[in-house]
N, C-alpha and C positions, 0 to 999 in steps of 0.2 A: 755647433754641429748637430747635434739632439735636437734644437730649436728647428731647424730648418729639417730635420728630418720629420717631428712631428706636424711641421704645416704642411710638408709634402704628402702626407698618409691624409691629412681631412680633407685635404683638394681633390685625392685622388676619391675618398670617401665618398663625397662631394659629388663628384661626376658619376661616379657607380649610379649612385641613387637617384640622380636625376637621369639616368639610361633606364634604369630598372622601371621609375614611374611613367616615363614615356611611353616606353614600348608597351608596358599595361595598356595604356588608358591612353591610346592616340590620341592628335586631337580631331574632331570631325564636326563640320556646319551642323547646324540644328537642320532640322527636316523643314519643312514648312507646311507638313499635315497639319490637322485639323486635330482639335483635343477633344476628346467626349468625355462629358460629363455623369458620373452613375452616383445611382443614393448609393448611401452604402447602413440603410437601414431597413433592405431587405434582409430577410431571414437567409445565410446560408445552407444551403441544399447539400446533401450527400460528403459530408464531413465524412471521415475516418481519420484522419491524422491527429487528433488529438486524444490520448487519452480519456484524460477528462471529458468527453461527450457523452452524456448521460445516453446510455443502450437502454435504457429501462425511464421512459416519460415518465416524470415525479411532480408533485407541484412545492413539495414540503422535501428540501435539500436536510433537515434532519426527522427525520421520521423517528427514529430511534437512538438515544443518545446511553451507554448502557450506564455511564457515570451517573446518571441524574433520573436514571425510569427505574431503574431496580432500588428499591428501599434500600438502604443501609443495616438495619436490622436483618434480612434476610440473605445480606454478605455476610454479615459477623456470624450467623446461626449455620451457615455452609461450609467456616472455617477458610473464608475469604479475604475477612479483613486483617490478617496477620498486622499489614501497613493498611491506611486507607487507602482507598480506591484513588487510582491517578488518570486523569485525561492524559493522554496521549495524542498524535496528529488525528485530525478529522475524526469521525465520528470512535476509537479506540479507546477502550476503557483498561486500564489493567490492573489483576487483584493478584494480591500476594497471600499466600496459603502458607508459606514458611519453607515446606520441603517441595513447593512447585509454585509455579508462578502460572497465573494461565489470563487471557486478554478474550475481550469481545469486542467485534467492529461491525460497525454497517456500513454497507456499499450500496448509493444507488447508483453509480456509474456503471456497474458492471450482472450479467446476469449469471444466474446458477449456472448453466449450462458451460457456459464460459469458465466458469471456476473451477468445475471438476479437473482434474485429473484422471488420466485412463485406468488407475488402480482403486478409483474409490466406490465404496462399500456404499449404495443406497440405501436408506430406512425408512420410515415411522417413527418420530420423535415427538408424544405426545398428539398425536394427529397430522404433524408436521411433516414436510416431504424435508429428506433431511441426507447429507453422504459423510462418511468418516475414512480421512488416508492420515498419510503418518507424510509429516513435513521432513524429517530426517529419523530415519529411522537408525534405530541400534544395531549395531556390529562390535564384535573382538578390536577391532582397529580404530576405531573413532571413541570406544568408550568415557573417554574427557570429554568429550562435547554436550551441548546441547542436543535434548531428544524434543522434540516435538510432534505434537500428531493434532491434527484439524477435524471442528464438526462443522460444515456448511449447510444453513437453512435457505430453503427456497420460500423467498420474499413478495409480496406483490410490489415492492422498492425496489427489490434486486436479491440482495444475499446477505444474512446476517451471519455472520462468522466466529466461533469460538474456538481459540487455540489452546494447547495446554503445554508447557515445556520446563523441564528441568534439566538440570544439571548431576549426574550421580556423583561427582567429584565434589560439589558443595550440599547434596541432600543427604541426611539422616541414614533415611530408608527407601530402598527403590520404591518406585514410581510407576503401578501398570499406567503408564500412559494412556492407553486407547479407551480402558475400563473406566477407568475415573473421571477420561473427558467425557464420555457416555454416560456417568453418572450424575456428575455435574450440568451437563445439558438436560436430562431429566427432570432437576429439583427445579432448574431456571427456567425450562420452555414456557411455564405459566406468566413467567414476567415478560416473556421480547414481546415485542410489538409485530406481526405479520403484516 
């Protein structure tokens, strides 16, 4: 009884599926147009759909790499190299301070303008055109979280980026965030690369 009940369920399975792919995909004569043939090693025109489409013409995909152009020596003298400096995805560097962790990356895919945010603070950093916002800011409510706050330089590659973030549940001693990222973009501006 079970026997025949289970061949009856995969017959009937069986037929489902072969309705289900029919009715997709009828079947229909081929056309009998003509095929044209295209290189397809012309340059695409007017992209937008991909992220990755460099907004900012480059000819050097790393222009700045912060793991391997900023000395070592002058991480360890900034109280950076708690851990050594770690590569991270594409161009991302990240250094550990002990009581903060903070990351530099370069983009050429992307431009300054695009980066901003409507709440950020434009400057002079070092002669550099430069904006500082807070990635998550502090509040009573969120206090176990991660605090972060961002300096974005404007690049003739695109935008070099320093972030600064800690944690007040695993740091020592607070953390001005904004101040220290600001001060730390200071001691470095001499190393990035514009």
């Amino acid at each position: 009884m079970c026997g025949r009940i289970r061949l009856a369920s995969a017959v009937c399975a069986l037929v489902a599926a072969v309705l289900v792919v029919w009715q997709a995909n009828p079947l229909t004569s081929p056309s009998a147009g003509s095929v044209q043939l295209r290189s397809t090693s012309i340059p695409i025109s007017g992209v937008s759909s991909s992220i990755k489409w460099p907004v900012v013409e480059t000819v050097n995909p790393r222009p700045f790499d912060p793991c391997d152009d900023i000395p070592v020596d002058v991480i360890d003298n900034l109280g950076l190299g708690f851990t050594p400096p770690e590569h991270e995805d594409g161009l991302r560097c990240h250094y550990d301070a002990g009581n903060y962790q903070m990351a530099v990356e370069a983009f050429v895919w992307r431009t300054y303008e695009q980066t901003l945010p409507p709440d950020a603070v434009e400057m002079d950093i070092g002669g550099h055109r430069a904006a500082q916002y807070w990635i998550l800011k502090p509040s009573d409510r969120n206090n176990r979280f991660w605090f972060s706050c961002m300096i974005a330089f404007d690049t003739s590659y695109g935008v070099l980026q320093q972030s600064l973030f800690y944690a007040p549940v695993y740091s020592a001693d607070d953390v001005d965030c904004m101040q220290t990222n600001l001060q730390r973009a200071q001691q470095l501006v001499p190393y990035y690369k514009f």
